[in-house]
C-alpha positions, 0 to 999 in steps of 0.5 A: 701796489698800483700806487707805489707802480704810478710812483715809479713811473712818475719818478723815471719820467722826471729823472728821463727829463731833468738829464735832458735839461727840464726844469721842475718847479713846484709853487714857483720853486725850482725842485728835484723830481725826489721833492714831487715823490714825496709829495705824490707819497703824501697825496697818494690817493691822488694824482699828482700831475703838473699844473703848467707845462712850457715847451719851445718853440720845436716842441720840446719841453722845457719845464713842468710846473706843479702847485700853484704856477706863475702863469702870468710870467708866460702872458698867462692870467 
């Protein structure tokens, strides 16, 4: 039960930010937050926690990055 409660939680938290406009992305694709459910039900025995995260400048985040993230689109290497 532990994992499908980590699911859940995962899942209202990237409903909660995709209403307030973010962004999700996942190997450089724009995805839903039911694309990063399923991959947390694949990987279960892990956490799937997002690799790059961009906010503004007010701190507000702006998108979350999973898989392998373009960092070098934000001056990143």
């Amino acid at each position: 039960m532990v994992i499908e409660e980590r699911i859940s939680r995962l899942k209202n938290m990237l409903d909660v930010a995709v209403e307030q406009g973010v962004l999700i992305f996942k190997s450089g694709v724009q995805v839903s937050p039911q694309d990063i459910i399923e991959e947390q039900r694949v990987h279960e025995e892990s956490n799937y926690v997002p690799e790059f995260i961009v906010k503004n400048m007010n701190g507000e985040i702006k998108e979350i990055w999973y898989g392998n993230a373009d960092k070098s689109h934000y001056g990143f290497a």
